[in-house]
Backbone as CSV, one residue per row, in Angstrom:
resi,resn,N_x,N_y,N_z,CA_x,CA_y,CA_z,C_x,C_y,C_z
1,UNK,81.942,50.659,-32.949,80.712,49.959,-32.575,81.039,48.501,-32.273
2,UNK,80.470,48.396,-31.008,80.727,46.636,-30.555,80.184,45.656,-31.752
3,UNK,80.710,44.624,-31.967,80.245,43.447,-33.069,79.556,42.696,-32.382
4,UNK,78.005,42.258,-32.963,77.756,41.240,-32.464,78.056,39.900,-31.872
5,UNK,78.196,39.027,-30.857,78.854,37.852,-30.961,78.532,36.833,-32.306
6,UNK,79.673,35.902,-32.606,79.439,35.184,-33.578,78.644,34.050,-32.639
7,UNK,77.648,33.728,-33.341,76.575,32.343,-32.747,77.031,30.889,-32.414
8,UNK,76.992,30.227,-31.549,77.528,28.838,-31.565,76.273,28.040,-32.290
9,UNK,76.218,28.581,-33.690,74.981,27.674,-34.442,75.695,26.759,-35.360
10,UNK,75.187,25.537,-36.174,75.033,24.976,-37.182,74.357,25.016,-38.428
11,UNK,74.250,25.618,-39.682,73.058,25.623,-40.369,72.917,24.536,-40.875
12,UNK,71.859,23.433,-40.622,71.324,22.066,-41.032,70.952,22.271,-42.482
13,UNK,70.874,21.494,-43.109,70.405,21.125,-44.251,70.212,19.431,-44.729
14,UNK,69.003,18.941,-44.008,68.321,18.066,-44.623,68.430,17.721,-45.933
15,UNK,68.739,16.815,-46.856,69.293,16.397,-48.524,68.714,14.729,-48.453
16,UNK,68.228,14.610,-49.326,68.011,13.132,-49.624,67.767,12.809,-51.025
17,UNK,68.196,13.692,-52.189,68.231,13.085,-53.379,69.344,13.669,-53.836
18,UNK,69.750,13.001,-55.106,71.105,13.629,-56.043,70.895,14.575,-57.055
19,UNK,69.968,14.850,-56.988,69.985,15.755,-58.010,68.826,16.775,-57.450
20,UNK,68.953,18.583,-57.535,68.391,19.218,-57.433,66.950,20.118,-58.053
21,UNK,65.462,20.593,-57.984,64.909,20.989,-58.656,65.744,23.069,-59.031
22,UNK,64.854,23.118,-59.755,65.056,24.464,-59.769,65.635,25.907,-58.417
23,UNK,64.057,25.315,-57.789,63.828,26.039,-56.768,64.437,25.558,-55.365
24,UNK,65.215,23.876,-55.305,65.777,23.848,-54.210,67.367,24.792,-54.850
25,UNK,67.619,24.658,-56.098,68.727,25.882,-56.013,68.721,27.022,-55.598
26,UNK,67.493,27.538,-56.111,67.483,28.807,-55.304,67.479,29.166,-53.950
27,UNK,66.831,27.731,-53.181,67.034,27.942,-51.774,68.131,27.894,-51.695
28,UNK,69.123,27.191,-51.916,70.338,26.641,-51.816,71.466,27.789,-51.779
29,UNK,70.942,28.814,-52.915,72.356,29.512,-53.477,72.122,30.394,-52.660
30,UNK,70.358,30.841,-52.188,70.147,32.062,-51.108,70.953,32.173,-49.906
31,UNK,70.658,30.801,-49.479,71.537,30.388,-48.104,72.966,30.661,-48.007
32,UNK,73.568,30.111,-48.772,75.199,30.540,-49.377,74.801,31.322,-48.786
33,UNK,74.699,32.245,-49.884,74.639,33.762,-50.501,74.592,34.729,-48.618
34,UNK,73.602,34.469,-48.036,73.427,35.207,-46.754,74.101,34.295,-45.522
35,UNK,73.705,32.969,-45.093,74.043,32.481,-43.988,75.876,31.543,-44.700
36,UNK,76.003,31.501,-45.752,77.298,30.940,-46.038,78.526,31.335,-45.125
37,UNK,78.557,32.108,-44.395,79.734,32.107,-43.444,79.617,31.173,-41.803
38,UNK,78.834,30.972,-42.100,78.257,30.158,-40.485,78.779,28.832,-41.301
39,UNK,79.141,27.717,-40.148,79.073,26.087,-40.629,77.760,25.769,-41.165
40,UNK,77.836,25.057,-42.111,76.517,24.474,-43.383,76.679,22.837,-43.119
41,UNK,76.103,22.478,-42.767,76.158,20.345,-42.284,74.900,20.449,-43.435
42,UNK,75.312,19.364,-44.208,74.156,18.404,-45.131,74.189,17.699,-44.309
43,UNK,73.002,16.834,-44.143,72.752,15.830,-43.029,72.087,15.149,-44.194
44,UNK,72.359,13.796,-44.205,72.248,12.837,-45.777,72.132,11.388,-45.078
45,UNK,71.663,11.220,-46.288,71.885,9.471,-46.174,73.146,8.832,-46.365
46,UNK,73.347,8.017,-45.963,74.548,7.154,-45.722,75.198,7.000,-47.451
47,UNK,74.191,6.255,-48.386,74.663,5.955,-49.280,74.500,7.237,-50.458
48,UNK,74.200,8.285,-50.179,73.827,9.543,-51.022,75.172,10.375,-51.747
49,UNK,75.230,10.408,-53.240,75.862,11.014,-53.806,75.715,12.289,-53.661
50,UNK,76.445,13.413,-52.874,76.029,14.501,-53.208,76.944,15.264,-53.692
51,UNK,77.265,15.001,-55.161,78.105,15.941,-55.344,77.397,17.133,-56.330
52,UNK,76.051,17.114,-56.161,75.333,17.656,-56.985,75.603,19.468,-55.724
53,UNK,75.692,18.929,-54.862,75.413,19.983,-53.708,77.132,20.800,-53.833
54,UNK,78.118,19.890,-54.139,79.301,20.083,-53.728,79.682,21.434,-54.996
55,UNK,79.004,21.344,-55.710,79.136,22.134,-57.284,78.773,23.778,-57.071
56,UNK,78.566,23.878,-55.569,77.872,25.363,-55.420,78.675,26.213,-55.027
57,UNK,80.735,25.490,-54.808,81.125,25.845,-54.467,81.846,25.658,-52.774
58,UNK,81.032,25.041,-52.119,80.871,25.770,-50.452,81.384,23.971,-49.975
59,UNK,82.546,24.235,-49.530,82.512,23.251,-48.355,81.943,22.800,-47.257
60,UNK,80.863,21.941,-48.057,79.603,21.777,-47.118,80.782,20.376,-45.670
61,UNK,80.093,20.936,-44.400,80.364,19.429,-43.710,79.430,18.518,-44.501
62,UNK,79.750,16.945,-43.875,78.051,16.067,-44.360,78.384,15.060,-42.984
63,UNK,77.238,15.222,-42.293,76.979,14.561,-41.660,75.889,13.294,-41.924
64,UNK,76.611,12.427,-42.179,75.165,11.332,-42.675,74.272,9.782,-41.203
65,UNK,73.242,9.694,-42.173,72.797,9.040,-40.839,71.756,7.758,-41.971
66,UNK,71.532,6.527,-40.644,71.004,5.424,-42.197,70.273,5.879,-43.087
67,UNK,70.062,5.200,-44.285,68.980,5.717,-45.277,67.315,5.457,-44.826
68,UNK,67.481,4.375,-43.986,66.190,4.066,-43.426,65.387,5.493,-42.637
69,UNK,66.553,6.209,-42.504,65.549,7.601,-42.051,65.144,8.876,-43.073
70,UNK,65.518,8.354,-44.806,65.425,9.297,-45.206,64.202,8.497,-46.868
71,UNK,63.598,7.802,-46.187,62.277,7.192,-47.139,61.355,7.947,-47.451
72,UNK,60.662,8.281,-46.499,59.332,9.243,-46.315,59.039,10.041,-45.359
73,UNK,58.019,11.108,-44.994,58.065,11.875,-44.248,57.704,11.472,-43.178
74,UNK,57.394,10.070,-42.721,56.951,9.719,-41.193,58.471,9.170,-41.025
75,UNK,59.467,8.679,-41.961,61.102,8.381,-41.498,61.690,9.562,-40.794
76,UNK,61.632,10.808,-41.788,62.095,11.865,-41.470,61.609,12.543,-39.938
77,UNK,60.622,12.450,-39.716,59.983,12.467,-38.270,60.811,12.082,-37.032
78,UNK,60.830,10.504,-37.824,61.647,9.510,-36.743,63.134,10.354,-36.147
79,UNK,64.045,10.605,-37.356,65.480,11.328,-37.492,65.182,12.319,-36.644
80,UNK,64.071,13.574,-36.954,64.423,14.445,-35.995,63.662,14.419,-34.627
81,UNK,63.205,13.144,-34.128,62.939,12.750,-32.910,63.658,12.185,-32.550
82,UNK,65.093,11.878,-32.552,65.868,10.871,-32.119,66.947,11.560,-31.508
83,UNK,67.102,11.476,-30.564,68.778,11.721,-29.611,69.931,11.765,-30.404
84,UNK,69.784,10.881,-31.169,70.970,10.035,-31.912,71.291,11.270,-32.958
85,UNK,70.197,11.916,-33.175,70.286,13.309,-34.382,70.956,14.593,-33.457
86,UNK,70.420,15.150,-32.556,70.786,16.298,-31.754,72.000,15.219,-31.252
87,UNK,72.271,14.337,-31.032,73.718,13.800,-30.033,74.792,14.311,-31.264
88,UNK,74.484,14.406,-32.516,75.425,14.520,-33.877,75.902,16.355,-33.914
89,UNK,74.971,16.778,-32.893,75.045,18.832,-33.462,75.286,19.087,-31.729
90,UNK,75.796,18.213,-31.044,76.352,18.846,-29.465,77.541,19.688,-29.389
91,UNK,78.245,19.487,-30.981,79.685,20.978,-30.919,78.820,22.330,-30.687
92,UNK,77.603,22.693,-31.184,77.551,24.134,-30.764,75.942,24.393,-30.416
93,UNK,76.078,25.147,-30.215,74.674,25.637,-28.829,73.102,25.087,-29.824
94,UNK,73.180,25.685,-31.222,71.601,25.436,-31.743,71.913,25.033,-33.251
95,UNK,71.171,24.549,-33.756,70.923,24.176,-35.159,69.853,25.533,-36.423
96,UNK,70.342,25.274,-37.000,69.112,26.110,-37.434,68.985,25.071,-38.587
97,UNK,67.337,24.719,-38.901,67.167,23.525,-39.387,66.455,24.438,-40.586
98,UNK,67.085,24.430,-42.342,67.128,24.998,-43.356,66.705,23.956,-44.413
99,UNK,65.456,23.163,-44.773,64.843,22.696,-45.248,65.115,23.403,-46.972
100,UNK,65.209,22.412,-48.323,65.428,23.319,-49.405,64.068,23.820,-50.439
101,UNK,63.137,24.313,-49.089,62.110,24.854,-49.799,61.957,26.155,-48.347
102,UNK,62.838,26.570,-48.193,63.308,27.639,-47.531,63.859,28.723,-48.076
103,UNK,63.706,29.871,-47.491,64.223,31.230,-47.986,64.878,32.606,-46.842
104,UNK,65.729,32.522,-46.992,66.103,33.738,-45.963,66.540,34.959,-47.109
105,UNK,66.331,35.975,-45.933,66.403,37.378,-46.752,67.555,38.177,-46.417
106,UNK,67.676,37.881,-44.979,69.234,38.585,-44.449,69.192,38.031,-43.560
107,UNK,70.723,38.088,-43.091,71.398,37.503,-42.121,71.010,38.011,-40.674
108,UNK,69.705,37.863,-39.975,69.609,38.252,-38.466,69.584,36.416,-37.367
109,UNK,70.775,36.143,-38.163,70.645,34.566,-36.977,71.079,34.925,-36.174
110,UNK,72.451,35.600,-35.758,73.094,35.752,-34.619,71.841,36.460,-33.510
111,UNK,70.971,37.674,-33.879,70.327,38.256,-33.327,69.176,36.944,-32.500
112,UNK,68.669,35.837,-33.325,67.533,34.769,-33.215,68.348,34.208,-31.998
113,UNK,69.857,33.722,-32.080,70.107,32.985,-31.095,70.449,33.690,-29.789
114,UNK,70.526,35.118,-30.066,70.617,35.420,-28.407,69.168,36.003,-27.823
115,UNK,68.220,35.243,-28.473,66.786,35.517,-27.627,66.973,34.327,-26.789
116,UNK,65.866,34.331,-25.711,65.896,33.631,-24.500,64.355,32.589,-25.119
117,UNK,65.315,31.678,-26.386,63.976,31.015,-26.901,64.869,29.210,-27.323
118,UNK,64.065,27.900,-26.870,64.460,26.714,-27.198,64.295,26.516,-28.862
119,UNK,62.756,27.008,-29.336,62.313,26.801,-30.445,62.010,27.630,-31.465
120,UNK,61.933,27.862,-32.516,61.609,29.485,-32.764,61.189,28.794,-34.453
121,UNK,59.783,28.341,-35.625,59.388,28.659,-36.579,58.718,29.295,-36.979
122,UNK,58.150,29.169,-38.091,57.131,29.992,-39.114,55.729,29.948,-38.076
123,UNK,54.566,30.417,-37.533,53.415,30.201,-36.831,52.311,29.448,-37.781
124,UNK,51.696,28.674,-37.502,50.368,27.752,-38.110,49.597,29.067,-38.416
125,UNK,49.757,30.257,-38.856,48.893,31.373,-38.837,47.749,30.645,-39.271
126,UNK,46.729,31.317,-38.480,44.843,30.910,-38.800,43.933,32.221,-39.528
127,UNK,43.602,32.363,-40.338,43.488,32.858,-41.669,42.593,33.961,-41.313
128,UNK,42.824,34.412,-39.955,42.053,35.883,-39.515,42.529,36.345,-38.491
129,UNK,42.567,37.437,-37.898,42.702,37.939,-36.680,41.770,37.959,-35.648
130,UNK,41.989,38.420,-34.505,41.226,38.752,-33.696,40.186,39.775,-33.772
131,UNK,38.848,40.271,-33.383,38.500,41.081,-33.462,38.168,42.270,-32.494
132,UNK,39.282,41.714,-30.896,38.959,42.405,-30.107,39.707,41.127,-28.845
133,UNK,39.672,42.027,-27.698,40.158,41.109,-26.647,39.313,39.754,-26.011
134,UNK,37.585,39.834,-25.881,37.286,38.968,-25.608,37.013,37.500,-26.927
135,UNK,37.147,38.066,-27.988,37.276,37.452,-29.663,38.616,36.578,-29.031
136,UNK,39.594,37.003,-28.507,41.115,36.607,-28.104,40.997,35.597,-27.261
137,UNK,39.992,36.277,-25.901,39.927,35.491,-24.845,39.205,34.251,-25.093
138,UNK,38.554,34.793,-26.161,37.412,32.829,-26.696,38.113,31.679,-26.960
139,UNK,38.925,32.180,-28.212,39.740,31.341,-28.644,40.592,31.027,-28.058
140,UNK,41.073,31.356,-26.584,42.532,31.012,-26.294,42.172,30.138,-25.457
141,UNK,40.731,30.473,-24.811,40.359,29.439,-23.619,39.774,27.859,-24.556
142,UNK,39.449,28.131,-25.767,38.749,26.593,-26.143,39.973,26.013,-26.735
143,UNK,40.811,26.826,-26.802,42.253,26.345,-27.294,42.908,25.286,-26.336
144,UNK,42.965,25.709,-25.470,43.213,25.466,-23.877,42.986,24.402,-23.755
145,UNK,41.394,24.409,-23.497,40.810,23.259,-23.448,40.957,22.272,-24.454
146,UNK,40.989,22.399,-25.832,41.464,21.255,-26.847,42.169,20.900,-26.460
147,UNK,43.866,21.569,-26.436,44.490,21.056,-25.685,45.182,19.915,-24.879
148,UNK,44.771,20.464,-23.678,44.615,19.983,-22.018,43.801,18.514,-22.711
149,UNK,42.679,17.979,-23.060,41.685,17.334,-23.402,42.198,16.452,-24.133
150,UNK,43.324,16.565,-25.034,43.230,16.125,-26.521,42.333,15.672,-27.306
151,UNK,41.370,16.587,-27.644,40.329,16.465,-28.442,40.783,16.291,-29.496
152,UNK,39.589,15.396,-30.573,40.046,14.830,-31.935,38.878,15.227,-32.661
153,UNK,39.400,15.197,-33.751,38.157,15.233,-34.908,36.971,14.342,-35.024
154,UNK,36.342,13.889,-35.427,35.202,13.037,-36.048,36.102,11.489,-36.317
155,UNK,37.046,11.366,-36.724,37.961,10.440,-36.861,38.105,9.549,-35.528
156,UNK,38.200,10.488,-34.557,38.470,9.942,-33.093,40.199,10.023,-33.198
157,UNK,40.875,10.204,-34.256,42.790,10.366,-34.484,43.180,11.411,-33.972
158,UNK,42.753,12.271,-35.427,43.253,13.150,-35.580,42.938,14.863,-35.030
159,UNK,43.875,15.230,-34.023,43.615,16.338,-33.450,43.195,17.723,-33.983
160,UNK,42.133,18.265,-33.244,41.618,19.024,-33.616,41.915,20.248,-33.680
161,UNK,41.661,21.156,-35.486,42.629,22.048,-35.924,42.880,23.106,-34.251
162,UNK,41.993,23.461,-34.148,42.219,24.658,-33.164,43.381,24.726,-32.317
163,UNK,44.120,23.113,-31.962,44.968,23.095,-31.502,46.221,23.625,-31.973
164,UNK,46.942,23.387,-33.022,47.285,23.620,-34.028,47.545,25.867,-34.258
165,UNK,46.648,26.004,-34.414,46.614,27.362,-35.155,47.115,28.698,-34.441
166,UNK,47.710,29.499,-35.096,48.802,30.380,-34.420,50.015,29.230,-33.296
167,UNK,49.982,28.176,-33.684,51.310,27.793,-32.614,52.605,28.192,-33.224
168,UNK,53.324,27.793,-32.491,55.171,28.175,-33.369,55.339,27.286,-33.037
169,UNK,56.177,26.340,-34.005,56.036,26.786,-35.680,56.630,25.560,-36.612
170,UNK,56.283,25.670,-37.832,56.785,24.783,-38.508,58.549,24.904,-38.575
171,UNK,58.746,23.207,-38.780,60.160,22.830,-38.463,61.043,23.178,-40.050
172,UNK,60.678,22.968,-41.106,61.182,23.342,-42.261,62.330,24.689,-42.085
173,UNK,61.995,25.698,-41.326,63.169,26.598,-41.241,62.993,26.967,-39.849
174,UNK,63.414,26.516,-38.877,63.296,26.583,-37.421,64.642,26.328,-36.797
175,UNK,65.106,26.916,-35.804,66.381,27.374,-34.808,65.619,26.622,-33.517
176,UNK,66.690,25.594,-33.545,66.567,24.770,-32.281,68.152,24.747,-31.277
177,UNK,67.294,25.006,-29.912,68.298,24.887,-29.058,68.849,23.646,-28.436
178,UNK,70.085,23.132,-28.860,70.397,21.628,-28.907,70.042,20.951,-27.299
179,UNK,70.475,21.334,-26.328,70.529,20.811,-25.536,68.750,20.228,-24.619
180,UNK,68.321,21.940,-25.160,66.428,21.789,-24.755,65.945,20.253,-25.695
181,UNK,66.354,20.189,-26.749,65.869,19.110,-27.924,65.704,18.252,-26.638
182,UNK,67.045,17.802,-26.639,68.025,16.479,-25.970,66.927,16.446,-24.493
183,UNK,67.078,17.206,-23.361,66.518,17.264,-22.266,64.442,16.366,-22.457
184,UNK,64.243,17.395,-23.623,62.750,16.900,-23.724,62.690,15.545,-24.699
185,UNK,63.322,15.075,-25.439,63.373,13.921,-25.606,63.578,12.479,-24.903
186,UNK,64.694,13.086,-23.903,64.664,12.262,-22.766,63.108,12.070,-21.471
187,UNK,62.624,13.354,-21.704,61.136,13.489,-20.984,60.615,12.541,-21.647
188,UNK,60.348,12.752,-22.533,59.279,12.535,-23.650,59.186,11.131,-24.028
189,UNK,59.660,10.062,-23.583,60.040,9.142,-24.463,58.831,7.907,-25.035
190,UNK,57.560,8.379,-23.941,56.971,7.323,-24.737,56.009,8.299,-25.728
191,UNK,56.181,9.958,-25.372,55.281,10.578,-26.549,55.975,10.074,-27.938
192,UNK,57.248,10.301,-27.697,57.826,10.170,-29.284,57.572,8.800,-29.813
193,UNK,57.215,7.892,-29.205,57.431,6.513,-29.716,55.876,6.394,-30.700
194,UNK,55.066,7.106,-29.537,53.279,7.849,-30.246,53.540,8.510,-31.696
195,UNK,54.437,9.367,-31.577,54.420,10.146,-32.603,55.097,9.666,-34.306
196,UNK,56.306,9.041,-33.701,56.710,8.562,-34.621,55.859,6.947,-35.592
197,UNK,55.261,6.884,-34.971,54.397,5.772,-34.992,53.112,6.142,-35.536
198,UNK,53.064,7.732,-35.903,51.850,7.616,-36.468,51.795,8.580,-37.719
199,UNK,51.253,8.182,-38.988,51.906,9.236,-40.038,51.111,10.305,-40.719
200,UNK,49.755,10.137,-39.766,48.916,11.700,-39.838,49.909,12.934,-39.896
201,UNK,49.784,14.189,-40.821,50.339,15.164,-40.781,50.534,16.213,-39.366
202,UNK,49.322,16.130,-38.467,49.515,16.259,-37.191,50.369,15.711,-36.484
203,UNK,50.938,14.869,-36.190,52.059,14.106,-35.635,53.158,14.727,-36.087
204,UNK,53.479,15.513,-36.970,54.698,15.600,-37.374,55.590,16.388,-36.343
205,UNK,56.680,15.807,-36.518,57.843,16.204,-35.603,57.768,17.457,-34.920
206,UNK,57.341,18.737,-36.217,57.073,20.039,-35.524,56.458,19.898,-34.681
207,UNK,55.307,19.311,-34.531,53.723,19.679,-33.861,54.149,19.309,-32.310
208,UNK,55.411,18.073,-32.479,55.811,17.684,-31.323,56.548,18.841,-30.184
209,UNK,57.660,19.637,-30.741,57.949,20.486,-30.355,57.182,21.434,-30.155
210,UNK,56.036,21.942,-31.303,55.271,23.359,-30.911,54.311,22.709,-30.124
211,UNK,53.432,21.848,-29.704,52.475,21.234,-28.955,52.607,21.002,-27.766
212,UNK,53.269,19.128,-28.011,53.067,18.311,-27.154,54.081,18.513,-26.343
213,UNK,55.049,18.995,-25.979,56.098,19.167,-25.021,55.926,20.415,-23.961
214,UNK,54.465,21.010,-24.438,54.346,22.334,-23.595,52.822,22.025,-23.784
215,UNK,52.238,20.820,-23.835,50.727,20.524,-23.760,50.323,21.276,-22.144
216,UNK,51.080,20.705,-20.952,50.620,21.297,-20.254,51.315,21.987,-18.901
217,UNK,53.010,22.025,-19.415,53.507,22.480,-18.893,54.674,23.258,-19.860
218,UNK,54.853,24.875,-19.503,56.530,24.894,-20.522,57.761,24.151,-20.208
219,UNK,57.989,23.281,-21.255,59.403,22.543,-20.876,59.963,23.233,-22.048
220,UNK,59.819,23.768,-23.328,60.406,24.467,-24.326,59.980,25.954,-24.021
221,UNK,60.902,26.629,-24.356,60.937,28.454,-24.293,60.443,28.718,-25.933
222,UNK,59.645,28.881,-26.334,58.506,29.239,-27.544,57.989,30.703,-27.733
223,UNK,58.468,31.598,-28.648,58.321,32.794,-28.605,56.369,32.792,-29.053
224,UNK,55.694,33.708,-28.684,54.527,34.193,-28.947,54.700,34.586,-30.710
225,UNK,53.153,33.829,-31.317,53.214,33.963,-32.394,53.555,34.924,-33.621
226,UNK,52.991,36.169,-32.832,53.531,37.381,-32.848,54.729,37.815,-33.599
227,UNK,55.393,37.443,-32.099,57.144,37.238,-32.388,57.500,36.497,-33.459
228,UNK,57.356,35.621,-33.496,57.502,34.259,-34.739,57.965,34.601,-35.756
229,UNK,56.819,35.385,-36.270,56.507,36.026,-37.169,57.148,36.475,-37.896
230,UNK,58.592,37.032,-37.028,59.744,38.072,-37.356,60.848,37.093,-37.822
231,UNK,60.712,35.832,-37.233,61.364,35.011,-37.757,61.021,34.393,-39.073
232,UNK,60.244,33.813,-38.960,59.467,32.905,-40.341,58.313,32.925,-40.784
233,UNK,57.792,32.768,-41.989,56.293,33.417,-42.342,56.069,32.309,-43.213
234,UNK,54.858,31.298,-43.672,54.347,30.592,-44.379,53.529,30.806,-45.073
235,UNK,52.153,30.773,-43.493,50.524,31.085,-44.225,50.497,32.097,-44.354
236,UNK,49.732,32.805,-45.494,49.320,34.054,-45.365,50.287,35.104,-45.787
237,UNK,51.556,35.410,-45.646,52.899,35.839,-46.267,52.524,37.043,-46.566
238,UNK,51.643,38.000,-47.451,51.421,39.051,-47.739,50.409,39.742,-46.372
239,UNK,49.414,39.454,-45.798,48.557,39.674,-44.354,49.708,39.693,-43.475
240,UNK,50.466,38.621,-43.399,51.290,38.209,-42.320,52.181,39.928,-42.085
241,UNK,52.977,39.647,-43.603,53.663,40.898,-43.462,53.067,42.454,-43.114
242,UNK,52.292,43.028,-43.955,51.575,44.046,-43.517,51.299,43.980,-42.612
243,UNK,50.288,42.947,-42.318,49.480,43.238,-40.826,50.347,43.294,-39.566
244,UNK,51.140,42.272,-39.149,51.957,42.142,-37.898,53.302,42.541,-37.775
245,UNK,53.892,42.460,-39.190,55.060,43.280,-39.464,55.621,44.344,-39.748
246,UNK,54.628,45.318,-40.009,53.852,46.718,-40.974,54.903,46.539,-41.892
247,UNK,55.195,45.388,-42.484,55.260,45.386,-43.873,57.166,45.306,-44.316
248,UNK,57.584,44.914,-42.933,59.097,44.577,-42.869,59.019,42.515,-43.079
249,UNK,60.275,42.560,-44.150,60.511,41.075,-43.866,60.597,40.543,-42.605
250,UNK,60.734,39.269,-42.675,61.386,38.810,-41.397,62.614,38.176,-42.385
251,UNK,62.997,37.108,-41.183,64.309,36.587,-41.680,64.140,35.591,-42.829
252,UNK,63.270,34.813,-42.304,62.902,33.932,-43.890,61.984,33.952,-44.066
253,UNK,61.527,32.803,-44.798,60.131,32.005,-45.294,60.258,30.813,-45.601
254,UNK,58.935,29.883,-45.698,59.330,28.423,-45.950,58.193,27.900,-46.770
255,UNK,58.259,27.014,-47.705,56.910,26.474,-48.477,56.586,27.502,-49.356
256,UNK,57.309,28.523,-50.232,56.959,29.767,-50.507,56.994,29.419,-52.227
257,UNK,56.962,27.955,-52.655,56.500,27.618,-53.982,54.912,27.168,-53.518
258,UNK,54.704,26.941,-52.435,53.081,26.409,-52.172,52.557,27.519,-51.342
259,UNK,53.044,28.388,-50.494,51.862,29.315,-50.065,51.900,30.851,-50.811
260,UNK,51.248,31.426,-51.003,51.441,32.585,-51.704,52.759,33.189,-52.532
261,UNK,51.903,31.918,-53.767,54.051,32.038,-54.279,54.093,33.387,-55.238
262,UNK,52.503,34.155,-55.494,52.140,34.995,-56.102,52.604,36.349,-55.508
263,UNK,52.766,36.209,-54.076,53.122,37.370,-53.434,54.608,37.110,-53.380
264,UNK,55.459,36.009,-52.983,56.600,35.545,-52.940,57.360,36.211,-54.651
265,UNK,56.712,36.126,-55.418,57.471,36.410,-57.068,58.114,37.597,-57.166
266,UNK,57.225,38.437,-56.623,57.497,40.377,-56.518,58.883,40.066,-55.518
267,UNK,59.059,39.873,-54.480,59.883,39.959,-53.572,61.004,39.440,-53.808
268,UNK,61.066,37.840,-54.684,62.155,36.995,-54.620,63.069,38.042,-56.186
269,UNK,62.253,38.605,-56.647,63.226,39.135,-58.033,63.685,40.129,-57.797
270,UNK,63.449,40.714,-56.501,64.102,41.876,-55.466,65.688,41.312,-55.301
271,UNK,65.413,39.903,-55.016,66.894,38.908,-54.233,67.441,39.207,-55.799
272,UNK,66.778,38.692,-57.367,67.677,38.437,-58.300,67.246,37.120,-58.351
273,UNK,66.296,36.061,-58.205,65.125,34.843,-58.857,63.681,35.636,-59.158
274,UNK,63.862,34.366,-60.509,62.500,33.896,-60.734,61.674,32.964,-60.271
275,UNK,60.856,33.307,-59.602,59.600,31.822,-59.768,58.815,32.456,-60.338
């Protein structure tokens, strides 16, 4: 039987403190444990001890970058809007960006990177389905229109959820294609300067990629939420699975101490953890 090709990926790992909680070990040792044969880059702060990370065994690379990008979550924004970040991961085709409140279940990356996709996370799932095709057609057209419009809340800021819901996908465990990054950043340059500049949770870096770079044209290849799905799961995690998956994992999960960590418990002591 032919072998799959091996992936020209990176697995990222974002780090900005010295010392670990519980549960970023468990992300930590999962990752090993399944994606540990692929290259592992800590991407750190300049002045960051990590030898807390180094103790797991695994000759991590570390790629570090100033500390000024690793303060708060509108810094962190900045980092992965910046050239200067994707100019650091141009040895191989995509990143897969492994946040340590992440979870993978098995190894289907190689399979993720030979889809014909720039971006690929968890979907903003919206906490119901459809109830039929024109139920579909409602929402997709006022979607549209939010959109196209950039309609805002009551605030007059902050964009309005609808925009947002079923998109792909959050960045926490997301496979990015390096060069698409690079290309739309160079587009993009006075969105990002918007974005980074503003520290509403909407703005965040994801929203940039799942949104605003395909507001009204595709410049990113973005699988249908659907699809997503198979990749990464957040909201909803137990619906998600049954309903769209009939009840097969996908490859990971992300935020899975904050979204249905009740359904997450049964599954993760399957791996051999507790939460």
């Amino acid at each position: 039987m032919k072998q799959p090709a091996i992936p020209s990926v990176n697995v990222v790992i974002p780090v900005y403190k010295s010392a670990l909680t519980e549960y970023e070990r468990i992300s930590l040792r999962q990752c090993l444990r399944v994606l540990g044969h692929y290259p592992i880059v800590l991407v750190a702060p300049q002045s960051l001890d990590v030898s807390a990370y180094r103790e797991f065994g695994k000759e991590f690379e570390l790629r570090t970058f100033d500390d000024s990008f690793f303060t708060d979550i509108q810094a962190y924004n900045k980092l992965m809007l910046s050239e200067r970040f994707y100019e650091a991961f141009t040895d191989r085709e995509f990143i897969l960006i492994y946040q340590l409140d992440a979870f993978v279940f098995t190894d289907e990356l190689a399979y993720w990177c030979q889809q014909p996709y720039d971006y690929v996370g968890a979907p903003i799932l919206r906490d119901r389905d459809f109830t039929g095709w024109v139920d579909e057609l409602n929402f997709t057209v006022r979607q549209r229109i939010a959109t196209w419009l950039h309609l805002k809340k009551a605030d007059g800021l902050t964009p309005r959820e609808i925009i947002s819901l079923n998109v792909v996908g959050n960045g926490g465990l997301s496979l990015r294609r390096v060069s698409a990054m690079l290309a739309c950043l160079k587009r993009f340059k006075t969105k990002v300067a918007e974005y980074t500049a503003n520290s509403l949770y909407q703005y965040n870096e994801d929203m940039f990629w799942s949104v605003e770079v395909n507001r009204f044209w595709p410049h990113l290849r973005i699988p249908h939420y659907t699809k997503a799905l198979h990749f990464s799961i957040e909201f909803f995690p137990q619906w998600a699975i049954e309903h769209y998956n009939q009840g097969q994992l996908p490859f990971g999960c992300h935020a899975w101490d904050i979204h249905g960590t009740d359904y997450w418990r049964s599954v993760f002591s399957d791996y051999g953890y507790q939460i």
